[in-house]
C-alpha positions as CSV (number, residue, x, y, z in Angstrom):
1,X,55.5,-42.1,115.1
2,X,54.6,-38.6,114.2
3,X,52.5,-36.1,117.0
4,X,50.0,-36.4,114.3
5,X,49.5,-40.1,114.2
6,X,49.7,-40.2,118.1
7,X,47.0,-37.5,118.4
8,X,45.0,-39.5,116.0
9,X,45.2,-42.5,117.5
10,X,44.1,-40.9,120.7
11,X,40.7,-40.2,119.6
12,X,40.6,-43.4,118.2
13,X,41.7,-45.8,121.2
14,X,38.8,-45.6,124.1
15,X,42.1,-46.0,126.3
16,X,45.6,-45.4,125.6
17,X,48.7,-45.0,128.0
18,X,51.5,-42.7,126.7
19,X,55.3,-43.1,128.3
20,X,57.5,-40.2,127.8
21,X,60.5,-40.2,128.8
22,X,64.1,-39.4,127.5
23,X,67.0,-41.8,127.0
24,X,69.6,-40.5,128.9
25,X,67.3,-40.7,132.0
26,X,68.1,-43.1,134.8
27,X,65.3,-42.5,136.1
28,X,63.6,-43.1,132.9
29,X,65.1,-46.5,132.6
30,X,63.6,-47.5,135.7
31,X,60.2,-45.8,135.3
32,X,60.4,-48.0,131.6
33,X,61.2,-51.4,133.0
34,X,57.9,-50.8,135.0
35,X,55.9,-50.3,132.7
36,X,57.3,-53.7,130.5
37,X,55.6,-55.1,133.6
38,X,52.0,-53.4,133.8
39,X,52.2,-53.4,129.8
40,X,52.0,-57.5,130.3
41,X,49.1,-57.2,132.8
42,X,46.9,-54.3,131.9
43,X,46.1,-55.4,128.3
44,X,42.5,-52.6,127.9
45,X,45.0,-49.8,127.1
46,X,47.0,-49.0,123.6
47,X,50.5,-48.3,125.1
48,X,52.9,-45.7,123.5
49,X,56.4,-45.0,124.1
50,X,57.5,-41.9,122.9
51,X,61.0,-39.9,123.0
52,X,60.3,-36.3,124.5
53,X,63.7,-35.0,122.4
54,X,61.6,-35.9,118.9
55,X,58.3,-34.4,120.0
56,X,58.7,-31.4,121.7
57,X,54.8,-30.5,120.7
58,X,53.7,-32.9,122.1
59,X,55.2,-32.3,125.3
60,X,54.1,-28.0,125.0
61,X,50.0,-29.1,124.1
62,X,50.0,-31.7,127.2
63,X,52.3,-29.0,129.6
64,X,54.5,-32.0,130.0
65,X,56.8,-30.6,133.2
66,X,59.6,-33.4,133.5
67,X,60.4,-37.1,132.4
68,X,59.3,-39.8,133.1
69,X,55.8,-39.2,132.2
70,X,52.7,-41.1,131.9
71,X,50.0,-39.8,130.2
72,X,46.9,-41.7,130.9
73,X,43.6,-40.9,128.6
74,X,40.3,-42.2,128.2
75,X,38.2,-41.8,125.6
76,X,40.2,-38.8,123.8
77,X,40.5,-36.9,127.1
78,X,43.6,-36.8,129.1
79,X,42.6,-38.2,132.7
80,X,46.0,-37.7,134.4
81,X,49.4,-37.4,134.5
82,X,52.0,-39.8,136.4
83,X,55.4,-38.4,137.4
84,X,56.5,-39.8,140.5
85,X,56.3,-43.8,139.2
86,X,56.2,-45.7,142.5
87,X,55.9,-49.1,142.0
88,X,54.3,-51.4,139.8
89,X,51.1,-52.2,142.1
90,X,50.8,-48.5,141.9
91,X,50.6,-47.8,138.2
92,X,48.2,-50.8,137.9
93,X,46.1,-49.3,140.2
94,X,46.2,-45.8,138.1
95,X,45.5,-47.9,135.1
96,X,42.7,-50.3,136.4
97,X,41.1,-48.4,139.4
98,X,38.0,-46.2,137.4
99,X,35.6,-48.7,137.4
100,X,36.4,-50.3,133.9
């Protein structure tokens, strides 16, 4: 998927969860496997994988620092960033814990 299309389906989504991350990663891998979990149970968002390596701009216009990275956004607006991916319970609770 192109930055473009991503961007575009940002606006679009009234939530959307973006995973960056790179494949060589271990970390990465882990962080991934996670989110195959919370993926099943949190079912409001429009989930997006994308590899940091093919969009670098992405990555500059959201000051993404390091990988793994989730990029959570609401409504067209990025509401926060997750680096440090915990556990499962806690990402759920990122995802679920505003009310909607």
């Amino acid at each position: 998927m192109s930055t473009e299309k991503l961007l575009k389906a940002i606006q679009q989504k009234d939530k959307t969860a973006i995973y960056a991350y790179a494949p060589m990663c271990g970390t990465c891998q882990i962080a991934g496997k996670m989110l195959d979990v919370v993926e099943q149970i949190v079912k409001n968002y429009s989930w997006f994988r994308i590899d940091l390596n093919y969009h670098e701009d992405f990555a500059e216009r959201y000051s993404i620092e390091s990988v793994p990275c989730l990029l959570i956004f609401k409504e067209g607006q990025l509401r926060e960033k997750i680096y440090a991916f915990q556990s499962v319970p806690h990402i759920y609770e990122k995802l679920t814990n505003d009310g909607s």
